[in-house]
N, CA, C and O atoms as a Tinker XYZ file with bonds, in Angstrom:
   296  protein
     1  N    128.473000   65.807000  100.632000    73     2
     2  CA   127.720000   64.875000  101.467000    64     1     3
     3  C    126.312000   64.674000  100.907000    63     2     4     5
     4  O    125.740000   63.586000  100.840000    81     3
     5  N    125.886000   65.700000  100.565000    73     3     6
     6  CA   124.252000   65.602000   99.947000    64     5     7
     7  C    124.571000   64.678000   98.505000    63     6     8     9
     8  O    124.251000   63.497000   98.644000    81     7
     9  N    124.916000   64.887000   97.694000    73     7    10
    10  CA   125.375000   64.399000   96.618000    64     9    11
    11  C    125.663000   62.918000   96.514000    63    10    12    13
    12  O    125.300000   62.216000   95.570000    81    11
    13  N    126.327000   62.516000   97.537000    73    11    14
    14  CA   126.522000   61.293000   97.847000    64    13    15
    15  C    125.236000   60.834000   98.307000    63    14    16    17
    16  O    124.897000   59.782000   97.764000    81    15
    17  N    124.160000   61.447000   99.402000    73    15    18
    18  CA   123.491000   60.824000   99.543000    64    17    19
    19  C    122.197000   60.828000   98.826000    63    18    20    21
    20  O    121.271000   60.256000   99.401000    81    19
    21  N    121.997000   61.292000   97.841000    73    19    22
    22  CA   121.442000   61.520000   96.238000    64    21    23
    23  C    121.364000   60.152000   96.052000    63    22    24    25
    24  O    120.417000   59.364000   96.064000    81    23
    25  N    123.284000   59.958000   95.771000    73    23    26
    26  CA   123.270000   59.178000   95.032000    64    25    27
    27  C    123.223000   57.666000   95.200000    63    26    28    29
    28  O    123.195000   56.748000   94.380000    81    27
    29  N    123.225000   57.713000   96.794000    73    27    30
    30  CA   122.633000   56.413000   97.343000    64    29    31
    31  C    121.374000   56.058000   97.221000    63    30    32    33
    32  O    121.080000   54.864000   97.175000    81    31
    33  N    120.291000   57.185000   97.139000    73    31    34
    34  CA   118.911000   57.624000   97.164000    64    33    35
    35  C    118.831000   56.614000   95.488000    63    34    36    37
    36  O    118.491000   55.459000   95.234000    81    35
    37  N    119.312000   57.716000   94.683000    73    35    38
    38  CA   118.853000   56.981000   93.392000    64    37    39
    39  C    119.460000   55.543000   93.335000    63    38    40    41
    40  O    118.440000   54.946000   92.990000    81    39
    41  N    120.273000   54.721000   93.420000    73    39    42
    42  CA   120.997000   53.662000   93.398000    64    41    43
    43  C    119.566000   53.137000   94.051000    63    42    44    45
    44  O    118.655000   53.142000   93.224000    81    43
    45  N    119.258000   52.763000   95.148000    73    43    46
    46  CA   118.230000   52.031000   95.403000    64    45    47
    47  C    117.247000   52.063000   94.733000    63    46    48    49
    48  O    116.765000   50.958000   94.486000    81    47
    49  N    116.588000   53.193000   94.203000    73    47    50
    50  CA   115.116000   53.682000   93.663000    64    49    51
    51  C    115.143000   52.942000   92.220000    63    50    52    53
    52  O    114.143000   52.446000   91.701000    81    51
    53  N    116.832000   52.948000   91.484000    73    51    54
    54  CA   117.512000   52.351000   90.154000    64    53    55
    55  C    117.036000   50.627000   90.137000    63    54    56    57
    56  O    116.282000   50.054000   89.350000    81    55
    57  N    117.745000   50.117000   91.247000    73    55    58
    58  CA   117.719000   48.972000   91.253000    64    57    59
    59  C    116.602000   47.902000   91.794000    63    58    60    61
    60  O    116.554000   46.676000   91.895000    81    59
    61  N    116.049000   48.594000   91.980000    73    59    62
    62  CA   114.942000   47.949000   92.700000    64    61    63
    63  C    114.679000   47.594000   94.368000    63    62    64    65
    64  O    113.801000   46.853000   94.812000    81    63
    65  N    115.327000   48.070000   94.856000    73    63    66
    66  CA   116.069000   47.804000   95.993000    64    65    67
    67  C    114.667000   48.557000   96.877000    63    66    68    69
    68  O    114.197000   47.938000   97.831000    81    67
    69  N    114.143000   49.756000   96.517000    73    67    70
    70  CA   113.097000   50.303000   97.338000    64    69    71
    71  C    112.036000   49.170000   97.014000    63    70    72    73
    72  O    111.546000   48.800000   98.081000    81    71
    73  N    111.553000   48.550000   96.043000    73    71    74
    74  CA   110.507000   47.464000   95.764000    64    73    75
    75  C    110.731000   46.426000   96.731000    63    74    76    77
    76  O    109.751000   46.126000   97.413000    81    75
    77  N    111.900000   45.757000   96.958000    73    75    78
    78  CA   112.250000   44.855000   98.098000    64    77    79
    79  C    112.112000   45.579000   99.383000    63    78    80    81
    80  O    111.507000   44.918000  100.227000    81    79
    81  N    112.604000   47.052000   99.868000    73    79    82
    82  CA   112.173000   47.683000  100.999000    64    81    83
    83  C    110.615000   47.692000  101.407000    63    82    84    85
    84  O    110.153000   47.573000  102.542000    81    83
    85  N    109.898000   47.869000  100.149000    73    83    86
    86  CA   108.226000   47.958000  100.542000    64    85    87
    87  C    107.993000   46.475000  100.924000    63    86    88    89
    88  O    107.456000   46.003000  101.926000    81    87
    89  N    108.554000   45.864000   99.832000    73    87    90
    90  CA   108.173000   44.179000  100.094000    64    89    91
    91  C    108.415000   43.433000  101.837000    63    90    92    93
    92  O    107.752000   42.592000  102.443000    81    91
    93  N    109.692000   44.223000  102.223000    73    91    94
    94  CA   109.827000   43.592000  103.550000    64    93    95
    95  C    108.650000   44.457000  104.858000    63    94    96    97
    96  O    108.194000   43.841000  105.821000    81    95
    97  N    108.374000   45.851000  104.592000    73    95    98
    98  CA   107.826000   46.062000  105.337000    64    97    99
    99  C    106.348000   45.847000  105.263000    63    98   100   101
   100  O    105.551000   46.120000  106.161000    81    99
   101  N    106.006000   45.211000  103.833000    73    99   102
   102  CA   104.658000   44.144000  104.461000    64   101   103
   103  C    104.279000   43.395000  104.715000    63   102   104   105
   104  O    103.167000   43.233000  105.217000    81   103
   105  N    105.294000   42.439000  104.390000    73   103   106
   106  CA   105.565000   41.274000  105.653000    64   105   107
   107  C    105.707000   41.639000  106.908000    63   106   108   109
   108  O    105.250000   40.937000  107.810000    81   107
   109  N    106.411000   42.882000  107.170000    73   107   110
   110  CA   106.567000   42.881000  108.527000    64   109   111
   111  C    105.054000   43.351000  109.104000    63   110   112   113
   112  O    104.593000   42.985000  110.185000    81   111
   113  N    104.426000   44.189000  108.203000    73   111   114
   114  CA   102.677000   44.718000  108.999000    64   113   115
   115  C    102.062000   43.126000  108.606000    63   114   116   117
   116  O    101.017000   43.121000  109.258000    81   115
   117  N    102.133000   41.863000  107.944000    73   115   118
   118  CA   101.210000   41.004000  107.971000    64   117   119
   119  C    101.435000   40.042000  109.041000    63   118   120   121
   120  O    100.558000   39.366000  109.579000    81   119
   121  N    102.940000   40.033000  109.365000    73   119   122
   122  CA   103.412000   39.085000  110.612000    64   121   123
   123  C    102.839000   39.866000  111.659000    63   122   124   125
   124  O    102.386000   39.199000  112.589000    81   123
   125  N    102.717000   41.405000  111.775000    73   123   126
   126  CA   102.800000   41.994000  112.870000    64   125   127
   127  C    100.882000   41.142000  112.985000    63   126   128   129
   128  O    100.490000   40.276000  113.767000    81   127
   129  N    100.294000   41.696000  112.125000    73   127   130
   130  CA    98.672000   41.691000  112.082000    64   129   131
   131  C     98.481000   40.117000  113.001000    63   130   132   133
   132  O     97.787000   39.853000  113.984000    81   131
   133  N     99.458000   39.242000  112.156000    73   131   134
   134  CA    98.567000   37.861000  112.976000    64   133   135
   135  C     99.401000   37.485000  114.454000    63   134   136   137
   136  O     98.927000   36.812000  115.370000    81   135
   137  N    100.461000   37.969000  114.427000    73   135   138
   138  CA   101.256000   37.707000  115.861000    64   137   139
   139  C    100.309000   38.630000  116.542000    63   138   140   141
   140  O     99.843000   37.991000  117.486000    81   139
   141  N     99.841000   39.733000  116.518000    73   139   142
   142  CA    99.379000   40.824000  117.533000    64   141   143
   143  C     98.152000   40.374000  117.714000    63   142   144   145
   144  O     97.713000   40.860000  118.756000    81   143
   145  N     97.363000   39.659000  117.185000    73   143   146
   146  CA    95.980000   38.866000  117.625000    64   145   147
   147  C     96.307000   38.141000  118.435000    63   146   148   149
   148  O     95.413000   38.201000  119.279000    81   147
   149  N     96.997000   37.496000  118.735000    73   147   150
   150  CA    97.441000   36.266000  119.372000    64   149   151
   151  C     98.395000   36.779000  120.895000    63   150   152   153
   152  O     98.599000   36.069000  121.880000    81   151
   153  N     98.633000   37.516000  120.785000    73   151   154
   154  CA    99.825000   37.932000  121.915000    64   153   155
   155  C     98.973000   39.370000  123.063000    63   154   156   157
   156  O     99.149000   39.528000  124.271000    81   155
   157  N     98.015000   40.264000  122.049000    73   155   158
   158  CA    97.884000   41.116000  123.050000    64   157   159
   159  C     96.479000   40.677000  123.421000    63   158   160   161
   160  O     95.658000   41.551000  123.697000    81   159
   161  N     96.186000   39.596000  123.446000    73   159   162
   162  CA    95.137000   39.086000  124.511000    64   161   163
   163  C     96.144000   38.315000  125.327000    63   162   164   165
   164  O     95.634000   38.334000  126.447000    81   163
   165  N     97.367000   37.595000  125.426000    73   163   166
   166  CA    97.888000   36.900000  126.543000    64   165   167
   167  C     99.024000   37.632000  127.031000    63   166   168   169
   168  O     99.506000   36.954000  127.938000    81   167
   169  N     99.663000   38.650000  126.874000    73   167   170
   170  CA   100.913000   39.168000  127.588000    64   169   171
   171  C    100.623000   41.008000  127.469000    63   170   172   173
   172  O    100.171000   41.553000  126.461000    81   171
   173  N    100.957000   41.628000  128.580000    73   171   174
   174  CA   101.501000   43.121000  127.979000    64   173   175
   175  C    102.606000   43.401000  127.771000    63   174   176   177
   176  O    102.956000   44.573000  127.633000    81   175
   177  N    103.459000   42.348000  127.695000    73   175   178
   178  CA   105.001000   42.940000  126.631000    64   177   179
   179  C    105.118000   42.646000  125.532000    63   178   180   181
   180  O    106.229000   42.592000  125.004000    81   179
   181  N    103.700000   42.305000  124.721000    73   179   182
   182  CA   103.446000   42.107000  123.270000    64   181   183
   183  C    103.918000   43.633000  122.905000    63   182   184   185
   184  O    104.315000   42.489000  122.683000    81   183
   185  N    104.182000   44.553000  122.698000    73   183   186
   186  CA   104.926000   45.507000  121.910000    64   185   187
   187  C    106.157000   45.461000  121.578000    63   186   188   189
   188  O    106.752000   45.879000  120.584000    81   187
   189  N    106.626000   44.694000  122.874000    73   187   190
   190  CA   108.070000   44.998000  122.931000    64   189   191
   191  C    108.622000   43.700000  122.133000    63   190   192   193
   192  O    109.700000   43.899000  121.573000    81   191
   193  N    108.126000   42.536000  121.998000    73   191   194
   194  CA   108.500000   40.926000  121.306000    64   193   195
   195  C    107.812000   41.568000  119.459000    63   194   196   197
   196  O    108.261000   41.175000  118.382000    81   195
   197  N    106.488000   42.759000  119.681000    73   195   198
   198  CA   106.411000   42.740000  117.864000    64   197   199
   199  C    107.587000   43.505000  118.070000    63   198   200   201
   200  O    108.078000   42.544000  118.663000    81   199
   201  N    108.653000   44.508000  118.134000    73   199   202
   202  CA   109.447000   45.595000  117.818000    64   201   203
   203  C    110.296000   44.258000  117.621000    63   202   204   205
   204  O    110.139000   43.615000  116.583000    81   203
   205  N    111.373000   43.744000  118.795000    73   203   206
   206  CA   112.227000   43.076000  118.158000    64   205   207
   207  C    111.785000   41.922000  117.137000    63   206   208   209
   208  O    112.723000   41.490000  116.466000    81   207
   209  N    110.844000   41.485000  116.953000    73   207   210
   210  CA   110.103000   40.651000  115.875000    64   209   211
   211  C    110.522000   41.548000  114.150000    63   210   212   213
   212  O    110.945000   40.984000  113.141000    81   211
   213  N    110.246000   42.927000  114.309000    73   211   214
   214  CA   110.223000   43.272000  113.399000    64   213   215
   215  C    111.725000   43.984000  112.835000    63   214   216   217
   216  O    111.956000   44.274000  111.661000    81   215
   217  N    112.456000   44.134000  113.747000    73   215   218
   218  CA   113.972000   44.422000  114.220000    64   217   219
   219  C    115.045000   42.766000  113.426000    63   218   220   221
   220  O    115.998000   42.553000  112.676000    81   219
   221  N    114.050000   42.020000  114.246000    73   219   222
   222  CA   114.966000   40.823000  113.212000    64   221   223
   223  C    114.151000   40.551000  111.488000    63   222   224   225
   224  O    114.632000   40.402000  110.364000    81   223
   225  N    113.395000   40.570000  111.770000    73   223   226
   226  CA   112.748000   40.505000  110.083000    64   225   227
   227  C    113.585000   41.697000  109.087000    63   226   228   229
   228  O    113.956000   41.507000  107.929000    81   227
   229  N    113.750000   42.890000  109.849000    73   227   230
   230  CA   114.327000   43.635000  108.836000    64   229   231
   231  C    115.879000   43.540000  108.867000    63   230   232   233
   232  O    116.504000   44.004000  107.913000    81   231
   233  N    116.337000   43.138000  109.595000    73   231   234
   234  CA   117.884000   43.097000  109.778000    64   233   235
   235  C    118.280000   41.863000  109.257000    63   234   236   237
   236  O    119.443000   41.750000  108.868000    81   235
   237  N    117.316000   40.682000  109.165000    73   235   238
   238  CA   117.511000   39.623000  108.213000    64   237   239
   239  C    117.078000   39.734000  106.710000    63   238   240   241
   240  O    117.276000   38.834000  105.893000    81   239
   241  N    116.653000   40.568000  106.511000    73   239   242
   242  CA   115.933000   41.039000  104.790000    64   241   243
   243  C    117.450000   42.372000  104.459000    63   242   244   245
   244  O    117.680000   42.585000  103.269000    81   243
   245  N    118.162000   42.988000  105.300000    73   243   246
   246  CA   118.902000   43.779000  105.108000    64   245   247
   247  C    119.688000   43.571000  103.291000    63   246   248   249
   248  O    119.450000   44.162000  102.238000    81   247
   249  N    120.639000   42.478000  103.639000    73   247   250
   250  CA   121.338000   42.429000  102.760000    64   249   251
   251  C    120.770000   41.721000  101.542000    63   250   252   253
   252  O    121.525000   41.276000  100.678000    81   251
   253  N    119.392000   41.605000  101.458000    73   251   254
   254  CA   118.673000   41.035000   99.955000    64   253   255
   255  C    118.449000   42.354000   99.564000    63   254   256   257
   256  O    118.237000   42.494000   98.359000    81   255
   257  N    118.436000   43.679000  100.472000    73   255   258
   258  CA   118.140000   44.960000  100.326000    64   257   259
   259  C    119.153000   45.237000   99.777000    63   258   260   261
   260  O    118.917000   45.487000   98.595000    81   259
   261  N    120.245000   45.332000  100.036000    73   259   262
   262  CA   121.514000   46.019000   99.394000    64   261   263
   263  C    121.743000   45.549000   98.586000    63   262   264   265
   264  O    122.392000   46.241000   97.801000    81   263
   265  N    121.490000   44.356000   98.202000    73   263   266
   266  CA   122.490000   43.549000   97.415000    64   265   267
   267  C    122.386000   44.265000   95.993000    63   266   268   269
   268  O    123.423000   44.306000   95.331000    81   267
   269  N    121.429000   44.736000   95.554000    73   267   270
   270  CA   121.356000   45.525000   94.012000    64   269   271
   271  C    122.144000   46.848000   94.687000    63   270   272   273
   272  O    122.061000   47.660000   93.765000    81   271
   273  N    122.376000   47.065000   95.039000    73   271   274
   274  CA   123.213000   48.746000   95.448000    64   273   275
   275  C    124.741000   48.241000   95.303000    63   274   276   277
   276  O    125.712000   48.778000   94.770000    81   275
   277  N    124.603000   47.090000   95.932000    73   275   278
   278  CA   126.329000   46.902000   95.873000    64   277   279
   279  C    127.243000   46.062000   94.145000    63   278   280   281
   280  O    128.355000   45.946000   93.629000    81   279
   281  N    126.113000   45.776000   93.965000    73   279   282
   282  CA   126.313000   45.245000   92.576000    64   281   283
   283  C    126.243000   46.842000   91.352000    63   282   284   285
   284  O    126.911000   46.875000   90.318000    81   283
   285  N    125.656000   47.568000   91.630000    73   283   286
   286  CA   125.655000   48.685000   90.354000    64   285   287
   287  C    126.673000   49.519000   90.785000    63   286   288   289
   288  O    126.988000   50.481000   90.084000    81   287
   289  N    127.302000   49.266000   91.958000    73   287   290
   290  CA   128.323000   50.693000   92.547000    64   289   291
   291  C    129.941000   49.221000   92.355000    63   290   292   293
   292  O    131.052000   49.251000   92.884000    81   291
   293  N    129.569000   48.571000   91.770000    73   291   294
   294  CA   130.923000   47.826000   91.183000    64   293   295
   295  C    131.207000   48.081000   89.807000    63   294   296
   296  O    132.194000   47.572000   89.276000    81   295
């Protein structure tokens, strides 16, 4: 089990796949930066609209994430 997950570890780190991981999560802190100016002066369920905000940003960036993992494990 460890081994395997090694080797998922390196497969991403290989392909670039962690460079696209950093890449999405600073989009997600620069969307967060200018949506959160704007929202937590007019609502207090601005936490809960950035989480799923950032819930769909990463679940839509998912598979540009994998996509080098699934191509070197063919």
């Amino acid at each position: 089990m460890t081994s395997e997950k090694m080797k998922i570890g390196y497969l991403i780190f290989t392909t670039g796949s962690l460079l696209k991981f950093l890449a999405v999560i600073l989009v997600i802190g620069i969307v967060d930066f200018f949506v959160a100016q704007h929202l937590f002066i007019h609502t207090a369920l601005s936490p809960f609209v950035l989480v799923a905000l950032n819930l769909l940003i990463y679940y839509l960036c998912l598979p540009w994430i994998k996509k080098g993992v699934t191509e070197i494990e063919k």
